[in-house]
LOMIVEX-977082 format. One line per 10 residues: number of its first residue (from 0); for each residue x, y, z of C-alpha. Coordinates in steps of 0.25 Angstrom, whole numbers. Layout:
% residues N
NUM) X,Y,Z; ...
END
This chain:
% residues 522
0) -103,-70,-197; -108,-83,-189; -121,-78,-180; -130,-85,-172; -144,-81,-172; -154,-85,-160; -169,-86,-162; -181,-91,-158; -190,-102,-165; -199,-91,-171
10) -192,-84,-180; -179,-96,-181; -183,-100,-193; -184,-88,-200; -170,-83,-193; -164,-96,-199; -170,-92,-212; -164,-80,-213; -153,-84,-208; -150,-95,-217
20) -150,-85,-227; -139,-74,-221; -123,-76,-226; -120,-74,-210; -118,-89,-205; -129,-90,-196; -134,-100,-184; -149,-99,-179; -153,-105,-166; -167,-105,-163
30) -171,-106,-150; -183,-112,-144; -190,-99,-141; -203,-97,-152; -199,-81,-152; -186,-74,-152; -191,-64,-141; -192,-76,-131; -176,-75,-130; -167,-70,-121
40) -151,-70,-120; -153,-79,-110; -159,-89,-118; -152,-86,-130; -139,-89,-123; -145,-102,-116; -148,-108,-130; -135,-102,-136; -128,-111,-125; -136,-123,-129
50) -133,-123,-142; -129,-136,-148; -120,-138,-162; -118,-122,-162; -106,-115,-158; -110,-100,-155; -97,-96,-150; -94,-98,-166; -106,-89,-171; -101,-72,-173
60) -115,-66,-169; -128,-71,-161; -140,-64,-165; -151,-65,-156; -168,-61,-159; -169,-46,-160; -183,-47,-152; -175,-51,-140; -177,-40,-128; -163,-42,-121
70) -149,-38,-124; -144,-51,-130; -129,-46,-127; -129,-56,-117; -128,-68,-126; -114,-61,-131; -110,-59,-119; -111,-76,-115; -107,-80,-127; -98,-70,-132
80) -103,-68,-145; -111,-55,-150; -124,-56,-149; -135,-47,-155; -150,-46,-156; -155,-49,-171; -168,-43,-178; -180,-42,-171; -187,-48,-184; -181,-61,-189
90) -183,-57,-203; -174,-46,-201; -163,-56,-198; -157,-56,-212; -154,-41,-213; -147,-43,-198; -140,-55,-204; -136,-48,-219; -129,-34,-209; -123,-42,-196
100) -110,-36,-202; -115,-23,-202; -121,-21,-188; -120,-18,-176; -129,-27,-169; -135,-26,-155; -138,-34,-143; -151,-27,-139; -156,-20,-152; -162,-30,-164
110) -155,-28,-175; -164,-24,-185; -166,-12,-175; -151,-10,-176; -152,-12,-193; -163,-1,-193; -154,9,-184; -143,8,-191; -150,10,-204; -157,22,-199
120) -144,29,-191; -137,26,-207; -149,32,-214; -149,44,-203; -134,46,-204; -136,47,-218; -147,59,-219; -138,66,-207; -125,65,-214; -132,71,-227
130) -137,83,-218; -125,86,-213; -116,87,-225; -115,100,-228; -107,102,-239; -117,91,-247; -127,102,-242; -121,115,-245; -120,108,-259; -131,102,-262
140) -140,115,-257; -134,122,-269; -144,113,-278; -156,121,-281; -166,110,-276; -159,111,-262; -161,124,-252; -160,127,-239; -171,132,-229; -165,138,-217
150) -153,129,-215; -159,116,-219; -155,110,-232; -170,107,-241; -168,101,-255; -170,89,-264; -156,84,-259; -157,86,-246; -168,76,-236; -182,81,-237
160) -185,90,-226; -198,88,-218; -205,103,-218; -215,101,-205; -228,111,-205; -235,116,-191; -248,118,-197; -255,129,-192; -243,135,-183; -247,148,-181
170) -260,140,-172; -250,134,-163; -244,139,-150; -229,142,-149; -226,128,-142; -235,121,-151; -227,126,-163; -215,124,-159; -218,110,-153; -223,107,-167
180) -212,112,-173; -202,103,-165; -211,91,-166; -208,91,-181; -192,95,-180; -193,83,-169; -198,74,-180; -191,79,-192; -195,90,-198; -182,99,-205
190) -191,111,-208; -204,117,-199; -215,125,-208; -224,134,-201; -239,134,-206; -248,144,-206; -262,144,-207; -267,147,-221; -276,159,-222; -270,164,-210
200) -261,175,-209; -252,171,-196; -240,179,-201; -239,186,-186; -237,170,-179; -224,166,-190; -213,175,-182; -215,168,-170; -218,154,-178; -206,154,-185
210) -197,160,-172; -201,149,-163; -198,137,-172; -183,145,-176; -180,147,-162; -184,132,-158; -181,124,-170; -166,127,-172; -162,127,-188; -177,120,-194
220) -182,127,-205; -195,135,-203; -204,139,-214; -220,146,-214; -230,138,-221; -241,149,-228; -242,156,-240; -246,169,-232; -237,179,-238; -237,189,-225
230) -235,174,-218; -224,170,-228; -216,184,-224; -218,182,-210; -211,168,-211; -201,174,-219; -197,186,-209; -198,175,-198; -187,168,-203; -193,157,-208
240) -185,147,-217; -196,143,-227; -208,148,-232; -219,139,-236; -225,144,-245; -224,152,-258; -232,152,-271; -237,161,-282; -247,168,-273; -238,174,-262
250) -223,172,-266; -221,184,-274; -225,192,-260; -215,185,-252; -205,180,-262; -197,195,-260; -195,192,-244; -193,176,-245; -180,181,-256; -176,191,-246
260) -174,180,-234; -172,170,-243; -182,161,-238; -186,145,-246; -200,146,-247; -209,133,-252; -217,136,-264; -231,131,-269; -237,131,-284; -248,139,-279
270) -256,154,-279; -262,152,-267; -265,168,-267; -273,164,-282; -279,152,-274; -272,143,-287; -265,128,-285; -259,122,-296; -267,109,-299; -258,103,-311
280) -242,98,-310; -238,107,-320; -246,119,-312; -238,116,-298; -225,114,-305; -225,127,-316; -231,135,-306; -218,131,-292; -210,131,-303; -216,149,-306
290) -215,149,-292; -201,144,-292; -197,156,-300; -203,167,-292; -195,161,-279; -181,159,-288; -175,167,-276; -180,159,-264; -177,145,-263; -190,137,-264
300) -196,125,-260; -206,119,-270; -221,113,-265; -229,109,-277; -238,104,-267; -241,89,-264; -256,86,-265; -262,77,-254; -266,64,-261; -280,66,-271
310) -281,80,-267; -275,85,-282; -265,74,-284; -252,71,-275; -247,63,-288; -247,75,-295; -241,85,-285; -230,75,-282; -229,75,-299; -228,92,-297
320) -217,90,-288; -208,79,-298; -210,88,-310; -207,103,-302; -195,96,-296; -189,91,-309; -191,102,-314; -186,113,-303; -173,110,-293; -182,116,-281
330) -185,108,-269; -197,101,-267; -207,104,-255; -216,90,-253; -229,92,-244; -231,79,-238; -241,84,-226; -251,87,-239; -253,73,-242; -250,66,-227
340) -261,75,-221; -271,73,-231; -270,58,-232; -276,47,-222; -265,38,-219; -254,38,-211; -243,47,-215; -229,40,-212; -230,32,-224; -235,44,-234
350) -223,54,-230; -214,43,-232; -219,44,-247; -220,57,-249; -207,59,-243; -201,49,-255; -211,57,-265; -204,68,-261; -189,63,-261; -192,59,-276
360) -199,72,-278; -185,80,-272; -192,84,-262; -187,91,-251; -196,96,-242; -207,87,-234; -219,96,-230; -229,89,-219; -236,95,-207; -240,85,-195
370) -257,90,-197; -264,75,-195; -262,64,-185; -260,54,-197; -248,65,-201; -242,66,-188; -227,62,-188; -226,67,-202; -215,74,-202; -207,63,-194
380) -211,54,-207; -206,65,-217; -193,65,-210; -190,51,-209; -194,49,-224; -188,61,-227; -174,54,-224; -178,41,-230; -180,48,-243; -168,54,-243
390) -159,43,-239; -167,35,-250; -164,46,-261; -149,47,-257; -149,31,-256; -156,30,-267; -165,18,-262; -180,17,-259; -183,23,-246; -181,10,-241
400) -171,2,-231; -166,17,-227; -163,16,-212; -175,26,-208; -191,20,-213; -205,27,-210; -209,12,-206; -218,15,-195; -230,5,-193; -226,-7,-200
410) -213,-14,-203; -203,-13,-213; -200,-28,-217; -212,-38,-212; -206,-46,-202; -206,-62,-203; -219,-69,-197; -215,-80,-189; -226,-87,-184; -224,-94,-173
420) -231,-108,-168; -238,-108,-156; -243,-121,-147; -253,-113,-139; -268,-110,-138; -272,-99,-147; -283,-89,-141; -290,-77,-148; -288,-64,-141; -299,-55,-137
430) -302,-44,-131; -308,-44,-118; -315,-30,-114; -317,-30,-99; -311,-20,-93; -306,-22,-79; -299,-9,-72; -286,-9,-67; -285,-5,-53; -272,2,-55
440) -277,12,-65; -279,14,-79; -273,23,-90; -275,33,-100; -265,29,-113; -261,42,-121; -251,43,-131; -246,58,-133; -234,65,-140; -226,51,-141
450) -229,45,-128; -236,37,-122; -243,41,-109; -251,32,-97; -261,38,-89; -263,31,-75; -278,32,-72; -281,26,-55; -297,30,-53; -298,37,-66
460) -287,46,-60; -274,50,-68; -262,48,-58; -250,45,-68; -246,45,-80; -235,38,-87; -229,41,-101; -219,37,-110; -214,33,-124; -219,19,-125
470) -229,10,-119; -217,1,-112; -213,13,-104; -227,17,-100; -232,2,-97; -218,1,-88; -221,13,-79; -236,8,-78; -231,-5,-73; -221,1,-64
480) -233,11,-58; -240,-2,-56; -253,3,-64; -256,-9,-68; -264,-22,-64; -272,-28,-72; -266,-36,-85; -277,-33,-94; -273,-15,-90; -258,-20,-93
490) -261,-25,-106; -269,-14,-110; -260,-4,-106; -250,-11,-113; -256,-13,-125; -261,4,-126; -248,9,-121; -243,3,-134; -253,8,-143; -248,23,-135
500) -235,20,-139; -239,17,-153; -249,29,-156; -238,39,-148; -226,34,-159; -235,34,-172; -243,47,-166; -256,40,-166; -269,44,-159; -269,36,-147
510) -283,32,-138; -283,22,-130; -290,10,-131; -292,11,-146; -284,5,-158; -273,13,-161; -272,10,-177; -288,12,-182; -284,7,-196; -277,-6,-193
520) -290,-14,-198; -291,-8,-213
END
């Protein structure tokens, strides 16, 4: 395939590098612009025209920068030749290059956009294709280490399903819990757990706990988190799908109904009526492994219980849960909320570990609750990394290059520094810290529940409020309200709309006027 790639001075020697390199027969022309961005079709198309010693109706393709804002369709139509937008980082030229053949290039998309689609629809499609096969399912739930709770298939072959908690329901309102419910089903949850509040009998709140989330949650599982026997039964008689949790102390007085109805139930290595905890590996597994016996006729769901880091060890209760599960086709509960919300670091990166611990573990169950701000958008995390796990385990690849990636806050490949030469006078910046007001008004910057939202202030008097998704749409409608006047309130509003916009998408703490990332200077 002959292409002809356009640039600007900036990045054309690296394009012509990369170029040089690919096994398409390629043409650079670098036009006298310093950055790609600058172009338009128009231009393009001037210098296309002007070309001297190049025959472009001979060339298959034109690739254009992907950083410019217009449709470049307008190229192909004048010159009759496709035209589509290339990568927004140069660097990511080769990977375009190496897969022309394969893709279905765009006009107004950048193509690495497009790669990282289509990757991601291939790598979704695969996951959905898997759930739905039935007859795989029927068969592979036949294997001891694979159950069902209510109608959703759980197990070691099967993705590992994230188990949300509502800490404390029986405290919350009826809105409150079913708002909480949906919020984590909205971000991927399989299975809600119900948790009570140890110490407290609140057997008298499950009935109508457990009615609500049926009635409003369609097929999602629903389990009670106590090990309150009078609560445990109230779960049951509910109609609750699980039961978390069982151990020596309270299973012998529940075991009788949980066979009756046939309920799973997690179980721990504990006596918590004797107040005794296992300290040793061998301990937590020899005594799931008694308790695994007393439950033969229930299905069960085994918690050896993963220690938040130097409280006892987490390397030896991740060592519990290797040598119970060689030794015992059971599946695998993994409680990823002990160690998020017990260490001081953000969690997106931790629950993506975890989750691969507890792939390679068998795992199939991932336990978290949403209890700290450093912890919020847990259970969106498990569920991503849930399904990168599992398309790495089927792949059999590292859980990387898989179409779906937790890569929030820095970059997966670092891009190409171009540094560009500038004939210009070079000035410091600084801050200047006199405040003039604006006579059209001020605002009030909040960011609240994923959007962003403007309060107009005239003679410290609220009189509208505009709100929206990003700062973009909220700094149009301020400019067509004409609630602006001064270029010093535009800038500002500008720049703290953005940090709104940041703070509502990562679920930050958002006050303005201050930094939005306190730790950037460690």
């Amino acid at each position: 395939m002959k292409i002809l790639i356009v640039t600007g001075k900036l990045a054309g020697k690296l394009v012509k590098d990369i170029s040089s390199k690919s096994k398409q027969e390629v043409y650079t022309h670098v036009v006298d612009t310093p950055i790609a961005a600058f172009l338009t079709p128009r231009k393009i198309l001037k210098e296309l025209k002007n070309l001297e010693n190049v025959d472009v109706q001979s060339y298959d393709v034109i690739i254009t920068p992907g950083l410019i804002r217009k449709d470049v369709s307008t190229i192909g139509e004048e010159t009759g030749i496709p035209t589509y937008k290339g990568p927004k980082d140069a660097a990511d030229l080769n990977i375009i290059l190496e897969m022309i053949d394969e893709l279905e290039l765009s006009s107004q998309i950048p193509a690495d956009k497009l790669i990282e689609e289509e990757l991601k629809k291939r790598a979704l499609k695969f996951i959905e294709d898997f759930e739905k096969d039935e007859k795989t399912t029927k068969k592979l739930l036949k294997k001891p280490e694979n159950i069902l709770v209510g109608n959703l298939p759980v197990g070691e072959d099967f993705p590992m399903r994230v188990l949300a908690e509502i800490a404390n329901a029986p405290l919350l309102s009826k809105d409150e819990l079913l708002k909480r419910a949906k919020y984590f089903v909205e971000n991927g949850a399989q299975m809600i757990d119900i948790g009570m509040i140890a110490g407290e009998n609140k057997a008298d709140k499950i009935p109508e706990m457990v009615k609500l989330l049926k009635e409003n949650l369609n097929d999602i599982p629903i389990s009670v988190d106590t090990l309150n026997p009078v609560e445990i039964k109230a779960g049951i008689e509910s109609g609750v799908d699980m039961v978390l949790s069982l151990d020596h102390g309270n299973c012998e007085e529940v075991l009788p109904l949980m066979e009756e109805k046939q309920i799973p139930a997690v179980i721990l290595p504990t006596d918590f009526g004797k107040n005794w905890v296992p300290h040793t590996v061998e301990e937590r597994v020899n005594s799931l492994e008694s308790l695994v016996k007393k439950c033969r006729k229930i299905d069960v769901i085994a918690d050896l219980i993963l220690d938040p880091i130097n409280s006892k060890s987490i390397v030896e209760s991740i060592i519990a849960c290797h040598d119970f599960k060689a030794r015992n086709k059971v599946p695998l509960f993994f409680g990823v909320g002990n160690v998020t919300e017990l260490l001081d670091t953000d969690s997106v990166g931790v629950n993506a570990l975890l989750s691969g611990i507890a792939m390679e573990l068998g795992a199939s169950i991932l336990f978290t609750p949403e209890e700290s701000g450093k912890t919020l958008g847990s259970v969106h995390e498990l569920s991503v990394s849930s399904k990168m796990m599992f398309l790495s385990k089927h792949r059999g690849s590292t859980a990387k290059d898989l179409g779906i990636n937790l890569i929030i806050l820095k970059d997966k490949r670092r891009g190409e520094t171009l540094i560009e030469e500038v004939d210009a006078p070079v000035l410091e910046g600084a801050e200047n810290y006199k405040f003039t007001q604006d006579p059209k008004g001020s605002f009030k910057i909040m960011a609240e529940n994923g959007f962003i939202k403007a309060v107009h202030y005239i003679h410290l008097k609220p009189d509208m409020v505009i709100k929206g998704k990003t700062a973009k749409s909220v700094y149009d409608e301020i400019i067509k309200q004409e609630l602006v006047s001064r270029i010093e309130h535009a800038t500002y509003l500008g720049a703290e709309l953005q940090k709104a916009e940041i703070a509502a998408k990562l679920n930050k703490n958002y006050i303005q006027d201050f930094p939005l990332f306190k730790n950037l200077d460690y």
